[in-house]
N, C-alpha and C positions, 0 to 999 in steps of 0.2 A: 329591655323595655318592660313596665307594667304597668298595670290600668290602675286608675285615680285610687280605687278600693286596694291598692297592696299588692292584687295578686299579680302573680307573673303570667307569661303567657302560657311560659307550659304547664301551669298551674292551671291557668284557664281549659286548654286541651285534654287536660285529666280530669276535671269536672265534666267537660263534656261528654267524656267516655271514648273518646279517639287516643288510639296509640298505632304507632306507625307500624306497617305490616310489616312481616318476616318474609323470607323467601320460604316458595315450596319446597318439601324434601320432594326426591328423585320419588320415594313413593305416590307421593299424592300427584306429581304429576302425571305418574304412569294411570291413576285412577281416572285423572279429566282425559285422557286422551286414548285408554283399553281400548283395544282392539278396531283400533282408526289407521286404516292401509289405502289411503289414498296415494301413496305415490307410489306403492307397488301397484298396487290395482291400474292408473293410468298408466304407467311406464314400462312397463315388465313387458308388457306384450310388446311393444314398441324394439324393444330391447332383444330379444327371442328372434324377430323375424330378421331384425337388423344385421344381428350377429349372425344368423345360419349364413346368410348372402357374401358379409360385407367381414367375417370374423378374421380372415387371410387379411383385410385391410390392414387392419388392426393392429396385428404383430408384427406386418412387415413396420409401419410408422414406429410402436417401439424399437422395434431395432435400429431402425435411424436415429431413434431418439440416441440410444446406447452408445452408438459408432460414434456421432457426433462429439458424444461428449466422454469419449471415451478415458480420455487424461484423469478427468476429475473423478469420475466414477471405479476407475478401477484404483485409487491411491490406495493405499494402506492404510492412510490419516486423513483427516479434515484437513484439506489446503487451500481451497475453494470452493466456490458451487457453480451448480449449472443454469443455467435461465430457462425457466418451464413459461413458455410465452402462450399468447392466447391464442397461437396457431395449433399450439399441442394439447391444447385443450379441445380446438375445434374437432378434430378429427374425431373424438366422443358422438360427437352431431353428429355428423356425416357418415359413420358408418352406422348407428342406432336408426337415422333418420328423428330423430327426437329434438325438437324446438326449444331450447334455452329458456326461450322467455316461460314458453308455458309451465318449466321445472320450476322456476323463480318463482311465479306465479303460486303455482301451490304450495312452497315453502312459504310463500308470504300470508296463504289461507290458512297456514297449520299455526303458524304463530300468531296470526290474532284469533285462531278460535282458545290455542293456548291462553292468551292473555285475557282477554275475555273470562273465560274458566277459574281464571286465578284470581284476578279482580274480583269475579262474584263469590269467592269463596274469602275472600280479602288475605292474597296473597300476593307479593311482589312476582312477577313474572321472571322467570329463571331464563335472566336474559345469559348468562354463561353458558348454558347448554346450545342455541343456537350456535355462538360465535366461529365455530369450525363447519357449520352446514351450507353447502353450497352445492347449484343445482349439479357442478361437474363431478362431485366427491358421492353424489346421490345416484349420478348416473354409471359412477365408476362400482360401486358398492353392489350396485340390480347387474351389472357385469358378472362380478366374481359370482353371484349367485346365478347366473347363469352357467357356469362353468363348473362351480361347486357341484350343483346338481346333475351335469353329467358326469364328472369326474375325470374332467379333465385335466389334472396336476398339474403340466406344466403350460398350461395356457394359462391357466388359472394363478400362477407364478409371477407370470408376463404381468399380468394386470396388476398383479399387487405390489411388484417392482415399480410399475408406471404411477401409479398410487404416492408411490415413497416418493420419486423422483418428484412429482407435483408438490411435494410440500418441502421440500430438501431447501430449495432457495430461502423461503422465509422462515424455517430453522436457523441456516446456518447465519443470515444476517440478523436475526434477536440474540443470538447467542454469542456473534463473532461481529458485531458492526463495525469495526475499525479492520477486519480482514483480519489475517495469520500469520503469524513469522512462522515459517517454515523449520527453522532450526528449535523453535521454544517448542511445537509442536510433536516435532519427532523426540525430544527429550521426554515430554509430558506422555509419549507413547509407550517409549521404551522403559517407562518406571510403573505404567498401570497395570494391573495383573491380567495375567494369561487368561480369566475367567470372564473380563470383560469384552461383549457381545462385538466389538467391533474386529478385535484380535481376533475374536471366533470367526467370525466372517472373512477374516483377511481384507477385504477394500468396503469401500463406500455403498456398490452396487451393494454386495453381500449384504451391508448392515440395514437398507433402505427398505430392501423385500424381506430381509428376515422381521422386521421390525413388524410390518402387514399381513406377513403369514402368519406369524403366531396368534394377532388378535385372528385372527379368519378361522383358523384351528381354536382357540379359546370360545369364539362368543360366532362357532357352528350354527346351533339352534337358534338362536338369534337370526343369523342371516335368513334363514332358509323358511322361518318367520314371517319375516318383514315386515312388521307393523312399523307405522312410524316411528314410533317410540324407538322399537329397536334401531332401524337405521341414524335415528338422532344416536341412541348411546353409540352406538359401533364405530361409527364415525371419529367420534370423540376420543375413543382408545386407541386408533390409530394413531392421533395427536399426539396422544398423551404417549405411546409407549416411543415416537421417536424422539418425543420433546424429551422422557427421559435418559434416552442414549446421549443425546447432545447435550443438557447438563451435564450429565454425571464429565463427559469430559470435557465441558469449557470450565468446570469451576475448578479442577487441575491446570487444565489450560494458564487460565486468569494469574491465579495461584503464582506459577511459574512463572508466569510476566513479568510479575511485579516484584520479582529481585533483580530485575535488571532496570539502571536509569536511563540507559540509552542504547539505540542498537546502531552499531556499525554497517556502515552504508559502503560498499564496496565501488569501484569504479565501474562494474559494470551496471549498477543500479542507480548513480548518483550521478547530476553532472560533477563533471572535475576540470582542472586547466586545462589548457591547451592542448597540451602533451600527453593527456591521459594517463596521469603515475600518480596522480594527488588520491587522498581520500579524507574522508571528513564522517566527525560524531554528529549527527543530529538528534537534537531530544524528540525521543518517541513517542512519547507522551501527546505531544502537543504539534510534532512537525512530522515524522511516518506516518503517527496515527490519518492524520488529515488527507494528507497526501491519496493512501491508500482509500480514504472515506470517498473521496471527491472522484477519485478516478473509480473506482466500483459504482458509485450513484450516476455518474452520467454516462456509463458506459452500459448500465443496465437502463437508463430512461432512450438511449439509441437504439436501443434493440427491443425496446417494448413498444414505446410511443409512436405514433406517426410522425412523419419527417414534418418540422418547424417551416411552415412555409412562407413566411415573414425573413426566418433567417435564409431560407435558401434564396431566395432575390434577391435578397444585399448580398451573399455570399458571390454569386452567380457576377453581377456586378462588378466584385470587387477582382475577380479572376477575369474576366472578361471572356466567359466562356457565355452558349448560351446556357439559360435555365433548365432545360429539359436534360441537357445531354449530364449533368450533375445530379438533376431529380434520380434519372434513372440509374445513375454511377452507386449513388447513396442505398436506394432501394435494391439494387442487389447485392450491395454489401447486406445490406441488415438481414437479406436473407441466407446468409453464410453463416453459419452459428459457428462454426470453427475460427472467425474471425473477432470471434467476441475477448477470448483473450490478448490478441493483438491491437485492440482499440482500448483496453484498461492499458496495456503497457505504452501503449503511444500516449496516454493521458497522463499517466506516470513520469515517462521523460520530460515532459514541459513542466509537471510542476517542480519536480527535484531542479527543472534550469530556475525556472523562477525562483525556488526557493533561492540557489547558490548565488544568482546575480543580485537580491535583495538584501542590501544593508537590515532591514531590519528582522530578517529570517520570519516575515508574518506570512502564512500563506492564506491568501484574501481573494481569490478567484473574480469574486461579484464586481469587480471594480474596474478606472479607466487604465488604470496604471497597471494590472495583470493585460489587457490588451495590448498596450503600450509594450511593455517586456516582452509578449511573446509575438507579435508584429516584427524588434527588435532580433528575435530567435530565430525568424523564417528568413532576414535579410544578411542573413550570418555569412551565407555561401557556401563555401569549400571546406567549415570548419572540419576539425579533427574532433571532436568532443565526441564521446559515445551517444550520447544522446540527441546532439541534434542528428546524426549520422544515421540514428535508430529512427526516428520521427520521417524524415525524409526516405527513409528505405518503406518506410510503414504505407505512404501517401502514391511511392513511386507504384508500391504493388499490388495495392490497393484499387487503384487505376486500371493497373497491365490487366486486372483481372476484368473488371467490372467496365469499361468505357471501349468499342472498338475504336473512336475517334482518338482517343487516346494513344491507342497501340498505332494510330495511322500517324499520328503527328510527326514532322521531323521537323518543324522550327524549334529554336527552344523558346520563345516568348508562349507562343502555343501551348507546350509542354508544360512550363511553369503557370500559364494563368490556369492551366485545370488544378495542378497540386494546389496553388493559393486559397483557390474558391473551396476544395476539399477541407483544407486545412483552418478557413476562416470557419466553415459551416461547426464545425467544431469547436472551437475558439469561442465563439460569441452563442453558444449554444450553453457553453458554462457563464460567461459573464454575465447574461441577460436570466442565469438559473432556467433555463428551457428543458 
């Protein structure tokens, strides 16, 4: 566009004397914000008295965290992750006694006085530095400096472990979103050298606290510090030195991948006929990849989210159980974290049946026709198929564990409308994208 006289607009903008700001360097931020310790100064004390009372809380909760997820944590390689929910978050609150919001709160005071500062100096406000600050990683960080300061090593371990494990989920899904073959993984292991920090470590656990202690040992004075600034940078290095570990091996990973067109789907991971002897190539690309995407994404939105209570009444319904006695089946499934792998694999059976029984191998979850097929799959009966076999053993245990009405039933219509309503809750949990 330009004006009647010729000139153009950015012609116009450069006579006026406007040119669009630059971001601050890390120096000049550190100069708007020297020696501003607002969220030690309120929290620390908070944190001190918390931990003397409530620090036994503390460790025992990571240790549950550990046990729980022990499989994944102790691999040798990236094969999965672990789901760090806001219940393991909570436990920060409750033993600190410290108010979430009020953290929120003053991170939210620190970055408009930031922006402010930068604005009047006309600089773009260095929105990258915030994007890893958050009030549980702030409260986690005035922790290790509690610990630091007495010296107590392996407490002080504990937390930086629990630290890793908090960000380990959304690592390994930016870097792994389609999930891992197992087989490309351990090859991509066994050819990276002995010098790389995960080999050093031996498993997942090792790599996750080693990755936290060393910034903790590097950027000491910092912590023990605590000026904002510092706990913004410190934070940051945490990010950065596991987000380093996880590239360096998903881009071997990737690497690796992609010489192969397809990966082979064995009978016990795929459905097959009747008889269970079949096996079949699916493109990976575009038909495992999916598979594995959809069953990770709705298996982690079950165990985060609150239960869908639109789909539990039509659920409830269509089993002809009451509502409650499913409310409460679901709710303490989700609080079983060891049952989180068995609800990606129960996700996984249906869609490998859907794939097998669809002429046109699309897998489209959102639609009438994936209800249709897997409606189709629960009316199957007596099949021999690994998979419906697996799905139905999934629902049967699921129940035995979580419903006493369940374990009392002896009709089978009874029996069967709780599996259905379990089964549908699920089902149309993907359809409707919940």
């Amino acid at each position: 566009m330009t004006y009647s006289t010729g000139v153009s607009v950015t012609d116009g903008l450069d006579i006026l004397g406007w040119t669009e700001a630059t971001e601050m360097t890390k120096d000049e931020l550190t100069d708007i914000i020297a020696g501003r310790k607002e969220l030690f100064n309120r929290f620390y004390p908070q944190v001190v008295s918390g931990m003397r009372v409530r620090g036994g809380q503390f460790m025992a909760h990571i240790a549950r965290y550990r046990d729980k997820n022990i499989d994944v944590l102790s691999a040798p390689t990236l094969i999965d992750y672990s789901i760090f929910s806001n219940e393991d978050q909570k436990i920060v609150w409750k033993v600190t006694g410290i108010d979430e919001s009020d953290v929120d709160a003053e991170i939210k005071k620190l970055k408009t006085e930031i922006h402010d500062g930068c604005v009047h100096k006309g600089y773009k406000p260095p929105t990258e530095s915030f994007k890893n600050l958050t009030a549980f990683r702030v409260c986690m960080l005035l922790i290790m400096r509690y610990y630091l300061e007495r010296g107590e090593k392996d407490k002080l371990a504990e937390v930086c472990a629990y630290t890793g494990y908090s960000m380990f989920y959304t690592l390994f899904r930016n870097f792994f979103p389609y999930g891992i073959r197992p087989e490309t993984m351990a090859y991509t292991m066994n050819t990276m050298t002995k010098k790389h920090k995960l080999k050093q470590q031996k498993d997942v656990d090792g790599l996750l606290e080693y990755g936290i202690e060393r910034c903790v040992i590097a950027y000491r004075q910092r912590i023990m510090d605590c000026t904002d600034h510092d706990i913004i940078y410190v934070i940051n290095q945490f990010k950065s030195r596991l987000r380093d570990y996880f590239r360096s091996i998903a881009s071997k990973y990737h690497e690796n991948d992609k010489k192969k067109e397809a990966v082979f789907i064995s009978t016990s991971a795929v459905a097959s006929g009747e008889d269970g002897d079949e096996t079949e190539f699916i493109d990976r690309g575009s038909k495992a990849g999916d598979i594995e995407k959809y069953a990770t994404q709705y298996t982690t939105r079950f165990f985060q989210k609150p239960l869908d209570e639109e789909i539990l009444t039509y659920a409830s319904k269509l089993g002809e159980v009451p509502r409650q006695e499913i409310k409460t089946a679901l709710t303490t499934l989700r609080s079983d974290r060891a049952r989180i792998h068995e609800l990606k694999s129960f996700y996984e059976c249906l869609f490998y049946l859907y794939l097998a029984n669809d002429d046109s191998h699309d897998l489209n979850p959102h639609s009438k026709k994936f209800l249709a097929a897997m409606d189709a799959i629960y009316k199957k009966g007596n099949s021999r198929d690994k998979n419906i076999v697996a799905v139905k053993q999934y629902l049967d245990s699921w129940l035995t564990a979580t419903s006493a009405s369940y374990r009392e039933a002896t009709r089978a219509p009874r029996i069967n409308g709780f599996r259905k309503a379990i089964y549908e809750y699920f089902i149309f949990a993907v359809a409707l994208r919940r």
